[in-house]
C-alpha positions as CSV (number, residue, x, y, z in Angstrom):
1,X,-2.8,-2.2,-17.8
2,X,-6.0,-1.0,-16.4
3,X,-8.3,-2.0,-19.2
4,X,-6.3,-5.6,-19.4
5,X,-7.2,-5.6,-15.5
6,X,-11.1,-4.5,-15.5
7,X,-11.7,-7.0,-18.7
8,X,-9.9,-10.0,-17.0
9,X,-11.8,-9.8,-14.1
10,X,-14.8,-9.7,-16.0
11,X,-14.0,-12.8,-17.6
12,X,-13.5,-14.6,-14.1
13,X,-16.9,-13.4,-13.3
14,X,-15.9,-10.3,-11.1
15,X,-18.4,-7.4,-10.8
16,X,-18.1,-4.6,-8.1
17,X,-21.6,-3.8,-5.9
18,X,-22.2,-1.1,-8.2
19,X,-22.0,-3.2,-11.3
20,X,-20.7,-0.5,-13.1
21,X,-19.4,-0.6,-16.6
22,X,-17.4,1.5,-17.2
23,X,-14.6,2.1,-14.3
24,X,-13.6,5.7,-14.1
25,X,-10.2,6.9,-13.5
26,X,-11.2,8.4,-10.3
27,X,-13.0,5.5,-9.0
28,X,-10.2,2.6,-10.1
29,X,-8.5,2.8,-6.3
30,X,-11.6,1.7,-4.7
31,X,-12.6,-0.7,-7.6
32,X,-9.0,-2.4,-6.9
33,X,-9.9,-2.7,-3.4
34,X,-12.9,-4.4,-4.2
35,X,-11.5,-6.7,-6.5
36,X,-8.6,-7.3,-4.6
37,X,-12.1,-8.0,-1.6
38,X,-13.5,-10.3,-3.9
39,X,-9.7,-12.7,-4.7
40,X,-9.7,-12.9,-1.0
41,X,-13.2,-13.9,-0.3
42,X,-14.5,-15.8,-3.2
43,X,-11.2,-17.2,-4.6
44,X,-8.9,-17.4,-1.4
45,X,-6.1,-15.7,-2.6
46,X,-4.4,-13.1,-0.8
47,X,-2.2,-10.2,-1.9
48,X,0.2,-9.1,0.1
49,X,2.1,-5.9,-1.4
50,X,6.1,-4.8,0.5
51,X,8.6,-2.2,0.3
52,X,11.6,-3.8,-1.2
53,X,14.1,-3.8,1.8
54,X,14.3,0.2,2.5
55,X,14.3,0.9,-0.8
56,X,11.5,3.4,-2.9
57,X,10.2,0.2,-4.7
58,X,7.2,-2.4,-4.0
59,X,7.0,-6.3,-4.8
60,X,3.8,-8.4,-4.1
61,X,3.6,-12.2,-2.7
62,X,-0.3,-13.6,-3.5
63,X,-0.9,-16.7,-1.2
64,X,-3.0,-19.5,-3.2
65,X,-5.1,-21.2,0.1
66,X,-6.1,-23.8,-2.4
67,X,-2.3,-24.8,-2.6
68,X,-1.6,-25.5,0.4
69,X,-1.2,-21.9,1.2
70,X,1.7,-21.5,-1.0
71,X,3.0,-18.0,-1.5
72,X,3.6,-17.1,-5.2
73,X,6.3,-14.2,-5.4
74,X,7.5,-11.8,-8.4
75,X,10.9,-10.8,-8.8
76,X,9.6,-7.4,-10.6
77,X,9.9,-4.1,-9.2
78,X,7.3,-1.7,-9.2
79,X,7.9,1.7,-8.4
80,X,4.8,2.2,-7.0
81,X,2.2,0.4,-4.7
82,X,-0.1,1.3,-7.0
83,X,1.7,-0.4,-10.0
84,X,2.7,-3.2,-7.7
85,X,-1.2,-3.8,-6.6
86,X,-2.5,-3.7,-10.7
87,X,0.2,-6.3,-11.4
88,X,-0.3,-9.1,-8.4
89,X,-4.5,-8.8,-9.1
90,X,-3.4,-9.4,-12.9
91,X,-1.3,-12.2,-11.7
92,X,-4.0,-13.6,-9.1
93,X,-6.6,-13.6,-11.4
94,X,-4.8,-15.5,-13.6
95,X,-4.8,-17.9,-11.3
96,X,-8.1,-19.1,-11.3
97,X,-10.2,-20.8,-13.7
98,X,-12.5,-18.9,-15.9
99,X,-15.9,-18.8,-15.4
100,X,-18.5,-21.2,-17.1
């Protein structure tokens, strides 16, 4: 999933500060952060990741501000915040139109 994730951000014109190419495994937390920085800013769309009700598993809602803040939620479960985090920036950047 990560290299699905670093080369559709690409296509919707994402680039981290360093303007790295190649994202290293040790590096891929922060570069999630900054991604995650960049739907929020640029693109209005926040991620929200939560504990499924006291259980050891993670959902995400991502709220589209362009939709009249609608909240878009999965029904998957991720077992980790992690996985959960990969998925909703797959999902939000599928959200917005491509690049010219």
């Amino acid at each position: 999933m990560k290299e699905q994730l670093i080369n559709l951000s690409r296509e919707k014109g994402f680039m981290n500060r360093d303007n790295l190419v190649t994202v290293y495994d040790s590096y891929y937390p922060l570069w999630m952060c900054e991604l995650q920085k960049w739907l929020r800013e640029v693109h209005k769309l926040i991620i929200l990741i939560e504990l499924n009700g006291g259980k050891d598993t993670f959902g995400f809602f991502i709220r589209n501000n362009h939709e009249e803040h609608r909240w878009v939620r999965t029904n998957d479960v991720y077992a980790t915040y992690e996985l959960a985090l990969e998925s909703a920036l797959l999902e939000a950047l599928n959200l917005i139109q491509t690049k010219p």
